[in-house]
N, CA, C and O of each residue as an XYZ file, in Angstrom:
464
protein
N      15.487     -9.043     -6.867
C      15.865     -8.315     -5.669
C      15.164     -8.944     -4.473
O      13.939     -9.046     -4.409
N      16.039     -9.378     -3.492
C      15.406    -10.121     -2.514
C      14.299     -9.073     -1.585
O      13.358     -9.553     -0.953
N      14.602     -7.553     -1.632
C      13.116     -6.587     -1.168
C      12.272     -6.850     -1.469
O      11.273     -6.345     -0.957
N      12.176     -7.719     -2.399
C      10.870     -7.896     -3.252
C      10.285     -8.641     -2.660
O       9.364     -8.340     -1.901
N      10.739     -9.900     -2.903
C       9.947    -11.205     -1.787
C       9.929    -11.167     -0.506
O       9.180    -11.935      0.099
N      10.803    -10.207      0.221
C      10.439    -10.434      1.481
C       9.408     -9.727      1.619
O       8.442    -10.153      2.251
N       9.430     -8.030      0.826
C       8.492     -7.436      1.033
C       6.876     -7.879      0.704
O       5.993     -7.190      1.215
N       6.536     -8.941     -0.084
C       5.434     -9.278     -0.470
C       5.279    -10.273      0.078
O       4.065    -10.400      0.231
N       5.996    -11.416      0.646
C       5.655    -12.493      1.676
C       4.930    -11.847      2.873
O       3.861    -12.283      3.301
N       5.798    -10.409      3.567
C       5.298    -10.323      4.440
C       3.764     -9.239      4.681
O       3.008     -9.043      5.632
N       3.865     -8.618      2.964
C       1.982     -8.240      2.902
C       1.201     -8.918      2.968
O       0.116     -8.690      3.503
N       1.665    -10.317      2.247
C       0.819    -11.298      1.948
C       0.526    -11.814      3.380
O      -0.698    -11.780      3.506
N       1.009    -12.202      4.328
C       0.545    -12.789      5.486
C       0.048    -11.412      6.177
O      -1.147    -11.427      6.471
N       0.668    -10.364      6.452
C      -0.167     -9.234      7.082
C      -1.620     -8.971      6.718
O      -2.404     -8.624      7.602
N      -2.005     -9.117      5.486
C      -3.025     -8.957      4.864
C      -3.936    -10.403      5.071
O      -5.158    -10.500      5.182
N      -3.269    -11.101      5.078
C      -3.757    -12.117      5.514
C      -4.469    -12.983      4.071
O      -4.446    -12.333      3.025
N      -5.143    -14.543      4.009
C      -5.487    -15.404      3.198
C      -6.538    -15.063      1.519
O      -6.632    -15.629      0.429
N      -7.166    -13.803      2.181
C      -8.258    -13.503      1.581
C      -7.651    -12.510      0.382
O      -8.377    -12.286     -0.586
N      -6.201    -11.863      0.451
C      -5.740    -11.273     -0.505
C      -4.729    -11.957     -1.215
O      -3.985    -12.800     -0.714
N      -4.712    -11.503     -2.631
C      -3.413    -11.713     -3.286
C      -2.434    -10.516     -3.504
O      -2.702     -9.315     -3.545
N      -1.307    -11.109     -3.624
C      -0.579     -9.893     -3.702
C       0.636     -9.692     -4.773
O       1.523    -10.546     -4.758
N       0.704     -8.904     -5.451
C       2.228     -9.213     -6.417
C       2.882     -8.434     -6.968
O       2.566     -7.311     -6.577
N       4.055     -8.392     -8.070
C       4.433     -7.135     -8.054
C       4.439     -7.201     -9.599
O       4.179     -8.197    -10.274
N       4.817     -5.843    -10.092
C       4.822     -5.786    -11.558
C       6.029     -4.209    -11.624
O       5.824     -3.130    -11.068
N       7.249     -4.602    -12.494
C       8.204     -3.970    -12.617
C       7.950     -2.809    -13.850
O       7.541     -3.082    -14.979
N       8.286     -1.480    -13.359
C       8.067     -0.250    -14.037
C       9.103     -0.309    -14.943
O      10.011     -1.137    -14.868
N       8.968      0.830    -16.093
C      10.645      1.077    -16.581
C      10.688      2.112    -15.909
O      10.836      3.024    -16.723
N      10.637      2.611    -14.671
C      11.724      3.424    -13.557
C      12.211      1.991    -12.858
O      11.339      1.424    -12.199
N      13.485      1.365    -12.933
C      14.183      0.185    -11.928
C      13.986      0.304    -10.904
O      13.827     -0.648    -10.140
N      13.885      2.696    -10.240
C      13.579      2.570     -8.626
C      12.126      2.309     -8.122
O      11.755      2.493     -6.962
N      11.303      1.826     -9.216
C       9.494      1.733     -8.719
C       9.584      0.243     -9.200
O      10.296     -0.319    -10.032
N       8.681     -0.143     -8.436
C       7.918     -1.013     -8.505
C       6.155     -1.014     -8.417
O       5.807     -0.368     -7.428
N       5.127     -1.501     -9.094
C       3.747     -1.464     -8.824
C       3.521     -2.914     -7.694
O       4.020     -4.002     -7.982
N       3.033     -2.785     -6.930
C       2.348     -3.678     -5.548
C       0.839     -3.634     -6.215
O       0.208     -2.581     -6.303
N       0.349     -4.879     -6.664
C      -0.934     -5.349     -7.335
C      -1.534     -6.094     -6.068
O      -1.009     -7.149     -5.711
N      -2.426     -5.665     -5.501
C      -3.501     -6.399     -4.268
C      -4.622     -6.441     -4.788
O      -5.309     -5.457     -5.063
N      -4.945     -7.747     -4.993
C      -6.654     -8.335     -5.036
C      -7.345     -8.702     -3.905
O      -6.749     -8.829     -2.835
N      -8.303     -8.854     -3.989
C      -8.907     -9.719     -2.370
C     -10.089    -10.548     -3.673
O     -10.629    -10.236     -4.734
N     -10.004    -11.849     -2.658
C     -11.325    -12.659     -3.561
C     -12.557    -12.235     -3.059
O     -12.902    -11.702     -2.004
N     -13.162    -12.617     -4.117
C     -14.619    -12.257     -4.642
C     -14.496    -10.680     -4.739
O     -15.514    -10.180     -4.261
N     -13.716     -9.846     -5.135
C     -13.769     -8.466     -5.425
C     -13.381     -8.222     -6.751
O     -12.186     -8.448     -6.935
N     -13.910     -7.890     -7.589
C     -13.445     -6.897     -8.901
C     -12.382     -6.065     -8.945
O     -11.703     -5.912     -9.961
N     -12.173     -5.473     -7.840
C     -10.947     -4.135     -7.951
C      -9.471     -4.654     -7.488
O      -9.173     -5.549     -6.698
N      -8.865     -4.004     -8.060
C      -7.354     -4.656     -8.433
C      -6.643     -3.245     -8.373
O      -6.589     -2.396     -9.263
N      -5.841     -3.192     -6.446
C      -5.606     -1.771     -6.233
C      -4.246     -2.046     -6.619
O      -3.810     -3.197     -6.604
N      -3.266     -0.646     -7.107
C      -2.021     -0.645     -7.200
C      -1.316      0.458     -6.302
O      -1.488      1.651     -6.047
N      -0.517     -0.461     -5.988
C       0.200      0.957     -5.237
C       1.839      1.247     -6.005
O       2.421      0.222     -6.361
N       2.319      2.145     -6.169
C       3.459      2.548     -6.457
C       4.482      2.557     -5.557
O       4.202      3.503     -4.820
N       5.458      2.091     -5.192
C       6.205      2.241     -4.509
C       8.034      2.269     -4.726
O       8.503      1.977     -5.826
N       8.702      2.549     -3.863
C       9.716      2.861     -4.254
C      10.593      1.706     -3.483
O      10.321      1.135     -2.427
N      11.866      1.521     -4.444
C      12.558      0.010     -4.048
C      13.463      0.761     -3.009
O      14.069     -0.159     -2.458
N      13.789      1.689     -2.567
C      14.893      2.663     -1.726
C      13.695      2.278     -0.489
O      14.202      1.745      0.498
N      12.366      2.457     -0.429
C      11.687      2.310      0.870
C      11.619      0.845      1.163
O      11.546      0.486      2.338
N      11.639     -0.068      0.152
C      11.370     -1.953      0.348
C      12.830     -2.080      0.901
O      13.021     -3.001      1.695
N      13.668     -1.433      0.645
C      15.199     -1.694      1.112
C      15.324     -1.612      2.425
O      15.696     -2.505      3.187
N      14.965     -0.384      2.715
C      14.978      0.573      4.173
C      13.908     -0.408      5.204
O      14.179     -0.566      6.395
N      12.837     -0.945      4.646
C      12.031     -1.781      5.319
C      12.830     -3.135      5.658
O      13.370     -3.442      6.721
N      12.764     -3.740      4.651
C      13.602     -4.899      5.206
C      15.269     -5.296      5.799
O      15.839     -6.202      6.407
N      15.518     -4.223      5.291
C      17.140     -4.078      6.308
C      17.287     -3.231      6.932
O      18.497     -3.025      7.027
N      16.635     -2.426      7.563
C      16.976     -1.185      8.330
C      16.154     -1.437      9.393
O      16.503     -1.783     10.521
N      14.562     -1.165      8.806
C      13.548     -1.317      9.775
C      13.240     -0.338     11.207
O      12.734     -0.543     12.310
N      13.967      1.030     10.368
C      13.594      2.268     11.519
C      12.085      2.205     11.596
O      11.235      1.893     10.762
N      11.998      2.701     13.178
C      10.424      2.782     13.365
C       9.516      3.604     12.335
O       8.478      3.060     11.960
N       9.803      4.746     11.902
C       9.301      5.251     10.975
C       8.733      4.316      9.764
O       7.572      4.420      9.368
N       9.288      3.771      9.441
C       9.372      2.990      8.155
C       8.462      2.113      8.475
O       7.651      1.780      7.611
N       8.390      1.453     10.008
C       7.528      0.624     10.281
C       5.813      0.927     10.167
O       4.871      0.362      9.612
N       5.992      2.163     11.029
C       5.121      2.776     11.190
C       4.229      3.107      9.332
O       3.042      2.980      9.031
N       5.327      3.506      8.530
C       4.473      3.701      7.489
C       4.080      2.381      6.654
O       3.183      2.463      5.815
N       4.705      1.247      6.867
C       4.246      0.051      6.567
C       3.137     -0.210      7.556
O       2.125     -0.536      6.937
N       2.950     -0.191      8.843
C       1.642     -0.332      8.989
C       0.085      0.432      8.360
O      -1.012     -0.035      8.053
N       0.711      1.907      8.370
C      -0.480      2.228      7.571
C      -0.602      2.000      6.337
O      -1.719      2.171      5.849
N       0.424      1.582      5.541
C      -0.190      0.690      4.164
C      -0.832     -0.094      4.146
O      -1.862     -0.171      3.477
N      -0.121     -1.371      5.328
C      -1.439     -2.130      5.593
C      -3.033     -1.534      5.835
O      -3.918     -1.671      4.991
N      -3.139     -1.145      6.582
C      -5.014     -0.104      6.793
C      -5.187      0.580      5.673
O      -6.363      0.695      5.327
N      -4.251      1.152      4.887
C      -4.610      2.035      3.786
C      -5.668      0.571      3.102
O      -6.871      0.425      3.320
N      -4.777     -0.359      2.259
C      -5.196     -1.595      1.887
C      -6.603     -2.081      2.109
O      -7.390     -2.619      1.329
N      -6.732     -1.699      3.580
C      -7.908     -2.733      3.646
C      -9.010     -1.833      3.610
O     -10.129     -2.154      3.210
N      -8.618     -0.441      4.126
C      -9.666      0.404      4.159
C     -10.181      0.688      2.763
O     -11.322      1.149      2.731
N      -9.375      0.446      1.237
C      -9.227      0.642     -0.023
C     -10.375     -0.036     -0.177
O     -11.407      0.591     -0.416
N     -10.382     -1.504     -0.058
C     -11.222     -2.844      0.077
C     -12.742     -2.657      0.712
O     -13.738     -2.941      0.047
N     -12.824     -2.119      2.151
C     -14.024     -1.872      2.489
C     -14.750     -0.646      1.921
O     -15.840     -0.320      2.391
N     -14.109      0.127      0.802
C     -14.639      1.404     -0.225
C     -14.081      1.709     -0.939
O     -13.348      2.679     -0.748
N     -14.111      1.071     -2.140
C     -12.998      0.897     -3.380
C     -13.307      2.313     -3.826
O     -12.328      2.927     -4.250
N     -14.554      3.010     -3.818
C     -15.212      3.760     -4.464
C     -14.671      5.110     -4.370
O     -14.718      6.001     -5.219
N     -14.067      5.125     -3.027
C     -13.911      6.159     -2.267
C     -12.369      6.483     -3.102
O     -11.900      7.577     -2.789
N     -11.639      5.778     -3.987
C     -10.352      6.115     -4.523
C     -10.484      5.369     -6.365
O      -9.966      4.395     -6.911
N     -11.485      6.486     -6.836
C     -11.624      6.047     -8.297
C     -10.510      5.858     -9.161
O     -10.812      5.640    -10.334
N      -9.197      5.890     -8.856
C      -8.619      5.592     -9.913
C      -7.552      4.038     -9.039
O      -6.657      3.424     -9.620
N      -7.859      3.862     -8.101
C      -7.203      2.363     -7.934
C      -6.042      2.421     -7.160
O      -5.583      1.403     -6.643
N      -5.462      3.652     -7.017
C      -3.811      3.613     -7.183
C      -3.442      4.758     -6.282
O      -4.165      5.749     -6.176
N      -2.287      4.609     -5.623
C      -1.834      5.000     -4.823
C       0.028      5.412     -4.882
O       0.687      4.533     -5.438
N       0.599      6.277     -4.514
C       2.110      6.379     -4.354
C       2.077      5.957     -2.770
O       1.248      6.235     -1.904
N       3.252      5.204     -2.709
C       3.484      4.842     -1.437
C       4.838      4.503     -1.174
O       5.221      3.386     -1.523
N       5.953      5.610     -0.381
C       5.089      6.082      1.074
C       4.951      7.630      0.396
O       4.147      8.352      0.986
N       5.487      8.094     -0.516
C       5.026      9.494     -0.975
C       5.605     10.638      0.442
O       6.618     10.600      1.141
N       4.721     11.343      0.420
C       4.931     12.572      1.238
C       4.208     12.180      2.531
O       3.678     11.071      2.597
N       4.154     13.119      3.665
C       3.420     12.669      4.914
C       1.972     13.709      4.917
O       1.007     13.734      5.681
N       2.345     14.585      3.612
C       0.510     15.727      3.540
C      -0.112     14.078      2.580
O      -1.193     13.591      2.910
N       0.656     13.490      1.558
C      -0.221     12.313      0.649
C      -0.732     11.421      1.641
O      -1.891     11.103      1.908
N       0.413     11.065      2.157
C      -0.370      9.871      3.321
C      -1.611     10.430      4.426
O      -2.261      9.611      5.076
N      -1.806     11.674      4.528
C      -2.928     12.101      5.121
C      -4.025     12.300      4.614
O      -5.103     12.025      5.141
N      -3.819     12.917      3.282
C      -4.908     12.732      2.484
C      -5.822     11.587      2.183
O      -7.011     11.322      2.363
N      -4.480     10.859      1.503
C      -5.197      9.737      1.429
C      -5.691      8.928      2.342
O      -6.642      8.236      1.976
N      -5.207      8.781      3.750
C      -5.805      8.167      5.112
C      -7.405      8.765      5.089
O      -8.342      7.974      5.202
N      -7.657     10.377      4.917
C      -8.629     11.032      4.943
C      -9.544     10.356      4.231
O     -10.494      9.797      4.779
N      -9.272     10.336      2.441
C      -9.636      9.738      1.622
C     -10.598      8.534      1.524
O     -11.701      8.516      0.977
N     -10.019      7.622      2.104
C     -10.007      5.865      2.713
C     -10.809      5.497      4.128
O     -11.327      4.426      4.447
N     -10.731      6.775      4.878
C     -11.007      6.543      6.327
C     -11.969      7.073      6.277
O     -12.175      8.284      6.207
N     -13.016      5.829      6.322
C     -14.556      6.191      6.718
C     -14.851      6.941      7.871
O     -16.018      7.333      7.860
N     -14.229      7.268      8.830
C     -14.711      8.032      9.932
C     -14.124      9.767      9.858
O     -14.512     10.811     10.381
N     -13.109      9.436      9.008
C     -12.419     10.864      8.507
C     -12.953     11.270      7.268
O     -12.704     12.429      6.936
N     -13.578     10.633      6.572
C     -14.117     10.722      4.972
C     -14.770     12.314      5.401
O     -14.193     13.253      4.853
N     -15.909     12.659      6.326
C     -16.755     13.598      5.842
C     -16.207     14.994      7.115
O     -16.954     15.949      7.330
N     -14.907     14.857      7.783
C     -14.736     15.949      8.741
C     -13.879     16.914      7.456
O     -13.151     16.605      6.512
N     -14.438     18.284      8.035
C     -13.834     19.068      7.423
C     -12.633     19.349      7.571
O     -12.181     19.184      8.704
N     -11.829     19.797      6.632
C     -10.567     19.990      6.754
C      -9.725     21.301      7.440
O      -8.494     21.301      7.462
């Protein structure tokens, strides 16, 4: 599916040199797992995602969509600067907009300790 490569060419340069990035096919056909390493790191985050949103991204490209591809990107890196902070590795993405807050919460060192 060409979502695929475009969608991971263009993590891979968003994310920039220091990560790898790749995919690994579910038996759901509509998921896919998004495998991001960064060198010299141990942790090997996955995100879940859905091929209906890699579609909508690369041929549609409503702002929304954009918008939640950018915060995957920050989700990503913020994952990276505190792996710790998300013990099991893994993520649904784009999920719901209460998940994506959580987990922003989750990830986001400056949001980590405000109460809810």
């Amino acid at each position: 599916m060409a979502e695929y490569w475009s969608f991971l060419n263009r993590l891979r340069h968003d994310l920039g040199m220091s990560y790898t990035v790749a995919e690994e096919h579910r038996a759901d056909p509509r998921q896919i797992n998004v495998l991001v390493l960064r060198k010299r790191r141990d942790e090997i985050l996955t995100i879940v995602t859905d091929t209906r949103w890699l579609a909508l991204l690369v041929h549609e490209n409503p702002p929304a969509t954009r918008v939640e591809y950018k915060h995957l990107v920050t989700m990503v890196r913020n994952f990276f600067a505190n792996p710790e902070a998300l013990p099991d590795q893994s993520f649904p993405w784009p999920g719901t907009h209460e998940s994506r807050e959580e987990l922003r919460r989750i990830l986001n060192p400056r949001r980590r300790f405000q109460p809810l």
